[in-house]
N, C-alpha and C positions, 0 to 999 in steps of 0.2 A: 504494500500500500504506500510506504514509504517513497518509494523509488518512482511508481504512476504519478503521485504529488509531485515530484521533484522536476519530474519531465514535464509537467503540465506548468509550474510555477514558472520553469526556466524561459516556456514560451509565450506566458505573461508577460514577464517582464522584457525579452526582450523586442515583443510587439510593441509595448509602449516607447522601448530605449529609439526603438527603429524609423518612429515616427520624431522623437521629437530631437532627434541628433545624433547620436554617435555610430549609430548603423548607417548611416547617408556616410560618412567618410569612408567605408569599403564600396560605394557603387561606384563602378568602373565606370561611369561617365562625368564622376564628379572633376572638379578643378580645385588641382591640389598642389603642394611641394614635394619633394620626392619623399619624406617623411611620412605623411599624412594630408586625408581633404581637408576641406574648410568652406564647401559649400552644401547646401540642400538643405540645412537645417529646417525641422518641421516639414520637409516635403514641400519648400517653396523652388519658384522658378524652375519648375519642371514642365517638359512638354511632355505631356501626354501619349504623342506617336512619337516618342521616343524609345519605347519599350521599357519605360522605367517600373510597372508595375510588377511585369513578369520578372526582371533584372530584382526587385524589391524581396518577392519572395523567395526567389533562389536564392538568393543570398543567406535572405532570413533564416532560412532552414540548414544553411553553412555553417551561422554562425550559433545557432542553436548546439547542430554536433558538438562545435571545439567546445562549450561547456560544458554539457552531458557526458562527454568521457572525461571529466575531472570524476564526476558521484561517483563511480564505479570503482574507483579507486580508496573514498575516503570514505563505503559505507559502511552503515552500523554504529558510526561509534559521533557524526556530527552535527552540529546543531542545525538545526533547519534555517535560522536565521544566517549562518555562516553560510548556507548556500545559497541564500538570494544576494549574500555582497559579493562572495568572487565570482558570482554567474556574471553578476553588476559589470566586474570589473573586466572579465573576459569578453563578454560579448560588447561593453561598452568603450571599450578602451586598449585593451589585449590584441582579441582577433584584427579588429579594423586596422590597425597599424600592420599588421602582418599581410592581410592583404591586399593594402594598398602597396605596398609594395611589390608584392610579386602578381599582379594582376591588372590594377593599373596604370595608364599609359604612361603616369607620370611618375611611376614608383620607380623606384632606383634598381630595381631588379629588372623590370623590364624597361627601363629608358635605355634607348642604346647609346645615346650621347657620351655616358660613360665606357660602359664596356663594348660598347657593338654586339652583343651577346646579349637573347634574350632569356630569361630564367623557365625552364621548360616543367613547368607542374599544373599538368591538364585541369587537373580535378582536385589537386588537394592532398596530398601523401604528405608536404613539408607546412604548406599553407594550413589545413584546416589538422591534421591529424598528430604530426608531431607537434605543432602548439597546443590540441589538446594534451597528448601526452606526458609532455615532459610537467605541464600545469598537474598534470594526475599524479607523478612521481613526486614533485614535490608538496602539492596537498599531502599525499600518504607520509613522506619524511617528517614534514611538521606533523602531524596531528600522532600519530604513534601507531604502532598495531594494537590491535583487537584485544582484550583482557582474553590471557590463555593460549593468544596467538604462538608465541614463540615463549620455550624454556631455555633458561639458563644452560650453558655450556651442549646444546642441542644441536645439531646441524641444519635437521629437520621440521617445519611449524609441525604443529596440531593441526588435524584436519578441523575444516569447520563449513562443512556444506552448505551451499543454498537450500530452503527449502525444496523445493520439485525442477527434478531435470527434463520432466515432458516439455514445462513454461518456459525454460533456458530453450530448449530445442523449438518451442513454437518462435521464441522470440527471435532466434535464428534464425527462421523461417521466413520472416518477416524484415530481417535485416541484408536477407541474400537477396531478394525481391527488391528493396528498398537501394540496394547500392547500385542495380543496373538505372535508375532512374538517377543516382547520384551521379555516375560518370559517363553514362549516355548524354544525360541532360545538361551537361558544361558544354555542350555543343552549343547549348542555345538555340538551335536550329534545328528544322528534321525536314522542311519544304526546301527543291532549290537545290544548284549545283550539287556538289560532293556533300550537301549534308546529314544526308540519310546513309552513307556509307561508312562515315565518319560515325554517327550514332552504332551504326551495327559494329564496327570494328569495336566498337568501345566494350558492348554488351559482350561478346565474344570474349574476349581478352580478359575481362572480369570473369566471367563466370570458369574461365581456365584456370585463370590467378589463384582464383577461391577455391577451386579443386585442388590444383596441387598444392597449394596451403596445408587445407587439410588432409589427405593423403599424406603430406611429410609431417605436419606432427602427429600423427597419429601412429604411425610405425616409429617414428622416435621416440614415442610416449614409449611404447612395447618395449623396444629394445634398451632402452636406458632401462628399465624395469628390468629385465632378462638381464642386463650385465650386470649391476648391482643385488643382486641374488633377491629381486623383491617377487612381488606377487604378478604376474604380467596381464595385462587388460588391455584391451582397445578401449580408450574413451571417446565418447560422445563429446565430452565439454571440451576435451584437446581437438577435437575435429572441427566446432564450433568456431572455438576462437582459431585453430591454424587456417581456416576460411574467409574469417572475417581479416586475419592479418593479410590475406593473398591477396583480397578484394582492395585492401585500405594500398596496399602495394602496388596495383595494378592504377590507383589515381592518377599517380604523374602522366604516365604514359599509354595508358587504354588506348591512345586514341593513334598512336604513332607504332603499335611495336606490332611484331610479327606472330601471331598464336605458339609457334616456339619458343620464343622469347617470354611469353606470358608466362609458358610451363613452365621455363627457367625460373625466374624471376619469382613465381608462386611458393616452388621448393625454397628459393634461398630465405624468403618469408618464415616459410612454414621451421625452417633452422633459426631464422633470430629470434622467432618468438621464444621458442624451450632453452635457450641462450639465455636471455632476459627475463625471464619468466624465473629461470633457477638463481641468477646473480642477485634479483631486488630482495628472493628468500635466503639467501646468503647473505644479504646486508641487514637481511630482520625488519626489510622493509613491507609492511603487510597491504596488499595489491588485493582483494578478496577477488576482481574482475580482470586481473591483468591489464588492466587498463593500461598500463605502459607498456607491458610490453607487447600488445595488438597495434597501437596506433603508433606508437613511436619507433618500433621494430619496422612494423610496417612502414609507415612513413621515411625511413631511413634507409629502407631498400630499396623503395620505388622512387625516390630522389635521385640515388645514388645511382641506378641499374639503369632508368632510361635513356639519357645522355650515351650511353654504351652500347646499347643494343636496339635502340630505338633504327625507325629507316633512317638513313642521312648520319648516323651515331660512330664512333667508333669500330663497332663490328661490322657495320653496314656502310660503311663510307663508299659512298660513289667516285666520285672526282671532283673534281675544284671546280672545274667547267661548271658543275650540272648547282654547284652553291654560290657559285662567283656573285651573282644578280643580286643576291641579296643578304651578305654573310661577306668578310673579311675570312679570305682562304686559308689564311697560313696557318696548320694544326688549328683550325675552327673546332671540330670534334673534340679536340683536348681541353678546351676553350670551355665549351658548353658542361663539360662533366667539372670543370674548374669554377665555373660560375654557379651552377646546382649546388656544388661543393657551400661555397660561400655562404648562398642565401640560407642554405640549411645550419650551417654552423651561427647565423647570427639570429635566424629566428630560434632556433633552440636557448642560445643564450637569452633573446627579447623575452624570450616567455616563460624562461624559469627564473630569471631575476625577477621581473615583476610580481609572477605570481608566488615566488618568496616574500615579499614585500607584501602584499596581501594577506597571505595565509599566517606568517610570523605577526602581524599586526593582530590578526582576531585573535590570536594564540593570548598575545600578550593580555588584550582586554575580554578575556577567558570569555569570547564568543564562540570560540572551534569546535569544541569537544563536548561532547552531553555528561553527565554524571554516571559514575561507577553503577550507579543503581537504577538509572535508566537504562545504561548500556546493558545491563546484563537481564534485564525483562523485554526489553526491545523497545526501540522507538516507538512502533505502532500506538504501543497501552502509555508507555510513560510520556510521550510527547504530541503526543493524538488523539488518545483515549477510543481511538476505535481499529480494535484488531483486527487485521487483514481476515481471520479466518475464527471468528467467534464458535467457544463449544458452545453458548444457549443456543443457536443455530440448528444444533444437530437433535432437536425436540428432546423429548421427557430422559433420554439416555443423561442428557444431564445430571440428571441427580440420580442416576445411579451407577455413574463416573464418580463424580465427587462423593459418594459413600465406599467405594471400591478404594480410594484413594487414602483415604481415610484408616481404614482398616490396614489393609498392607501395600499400596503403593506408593505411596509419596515416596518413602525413604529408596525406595529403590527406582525410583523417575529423577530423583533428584540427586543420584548418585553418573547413572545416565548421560544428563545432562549439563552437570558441572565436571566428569571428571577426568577434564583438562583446566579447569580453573583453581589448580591447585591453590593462588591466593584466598578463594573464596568456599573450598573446599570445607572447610571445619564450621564455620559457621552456618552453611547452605543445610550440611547435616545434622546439626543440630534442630535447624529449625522445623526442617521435618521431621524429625524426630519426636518433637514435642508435638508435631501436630496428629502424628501417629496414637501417641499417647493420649491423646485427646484433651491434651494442657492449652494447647496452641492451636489455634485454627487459621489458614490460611495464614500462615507465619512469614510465607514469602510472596 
């Protein structure tokens, strides 16, 4: 329930941000300095057959993403209020700097006055997903892991499952569907010359990407498990996310690369995720969604891979002849993977300095993190008061659950359920204990 609120708030807020300023500084027809725009405000001096409306909401739905992969990283344990400031601050002040740079005409990444090189990110691998990214790495570093998450001198966290993997898989479901309109629809176009081919090549190449994503972490799930003498499983949730990392990989260049190249390009995804995925739990840094390392891994290979293997790229270099018209020839290719290089290294830095700034600031004025004792009943009941999945719900079985409970359950639900929370361990058993005993009712 937590997380549907979260998504829905994030597009509250930034409907209104979009209308009355800070969203108009990423539309690409704004007039701006190679920094940032500084016109449209309130949606004034707009023409109308300008396509500003259709422009308004792609966008809008851009800059939505780069926030929503922050939550995924820092839930369970944050204040709801902290999520409407750095959503605030991402979608009002974050992303827009990011993509006026690499998007429009007058951003420093794509003016050629500087470089003669344009900065090649179709769809958003360095623009929308590693600025969310790295923003999700660093919310998770400030605000801390999960009570129970990681033990002392441990290698390994505590597992701590999401409720239902059918709902992870629908939501899957919905997000593989969801990304062909993401990097199809940076066309902008679908009537008219080449733009209906440009659409398909896009759709293709994602849904390849996102195949062999998942495909590779999915057999590296296996095989790490089989060398390490564990238990060995194909997962579903590793297919998930090495899917969604192929697709978010596939942004830059969907629209340029070869369906070989997709395959390529999907696998080396589907390796940085289980890379990144094991290094932030090595740092103790607790990710519940991998939210870093899907978008920022992602983001980071499809930056770096299209420039290479894109048509006209380094692997595919034609001749100088066939780039002269429009490109300074001399090692151009090396140029393009050189400038990609760049704009990645400085939006990563733009958006984890800032959103260090952000997130350390709520930290300080104790807005970030909910209480021990919220956190460990759940947001839902302590900060909503209305549970995702209420027992009155399930009729009269009610009360003869809580009589069942009573009698000999609690002490052994509440053994269950806490015991990786070894801090809270002795107390938790106690209190059912008494409630066993019929001292204590409803003690926790």
């Amino acid at each position: 329930m937590l997380s549907t609120s979260l998504s829905k708030m994030s597009l509250i807020v930034l409907s209104g941000q979009s209308y009355t300023g800070p969203l108009d500084m990423l539309l690409l027809m704004a007039i701006a300095n190679r920094f940032i725009g500084f016109k449209f405000f309130f949606s004034t001096d707009i023409d109308d057959g300008s396509g500003f409306y259709a422009t308004w909401f792609f966008q809008f739905v851009f800059a939505a993403t780069a926030a929503t992969i922050v939550s995924g990283a820092v839930a369970e344990r944050t204040q709801f209020g902290a999520y409407l400031v750095y959503s605030t601050f991402i979608t009002g002040f974050i992303y827009p700097v990011v993509t006026h740079w690499g998007w429009s005409k007058t951003g420093w990444l794509q003016n050629q006055i500087v470089s003669k090189i344009l900065f090649v990110d179709f769809a958003g691998s360095a623009i929308v997903h590693c600025t969310g990214g790295i923003a999700a790495f660093v919310g998770a570093l400030v605000i801390g892991p999960r009570i129970g998450r990681f033990e002392d001198g441990a290698h390994d966290p505590n597992p701590q499952p999401g409720h239902s993997t059918p709902f992870a898989a629908l939501g899957a479901f919905i997000l593989f569907l969801g990304f062909l309109a993401f990097n199809g629809g940076s066309e902008q176009a679908i009537v008219g010359g080449d733009h209906a081919v440009v659409v398909a090549a896009a759709f293709v190449n994602t849904m390849i990407g996102g195949a062999s994503g998942s495909i590779t972490a999915v057999v590296l799930n296996y095989c790490i498990a089989w060398m390490r003498g564990e238990q060995k499983y194909w997962s579903l949730l590793q297919m998930i996310n090495g899917g969604l990392t192929g697709m978010v990989a596939m942004c830059a260049g969907c629209n340029v690369l070869h369906q070989g190249a997709a395959l390529g390009i999907g696998a080396m995804s589907g390796g940085t995720l289980m890379w990144l995925s094991w290094a932030t739990k090595r740092m103790k840094i607790d990710d519940p969604l991998d939210a870093f390392a899907v978008h920022f891994g992602g983001g980071l290979v499809g930056i770096l891979s299209t420039p290479v293997f894109m048509n006209g790229g380094i692997v595919h270099w034609q001749n100088c002849d066939s780039q002269r018209a429009n490109y300074i020839c001399d090692l151009f290719e090396y140029k393009v993977f050189a400038w990609n290089l760049a704009g990645f290294i400085t939006i990563t830095i733009w958006s984890g300095c800032m959103s260090l700034i952000v997130f350390y600031c709520l930290k300080l004025v104790k807005m970030l993190r909910v209480s021990e004792d919220d956190e460990i009943r759940g947001l839902d009941i302590g900060k909503h008061g209305e549970p995702a999945y209420p027992i009155e719900a399930y009729g009269h079985g009610w009360s003869e659950r809580k009589s069942f409970g009573q009698e000999n359950g609690k002490l052994e639900y509440s053994l269950m359920r806490f015991k990786t929370l070894n801090h809270y361990f002795e107390i938790t058993n106690i209190g059912y204990q008494d409630s066993v005993d019929g001292s204590t009712e409803n003690s926790l």
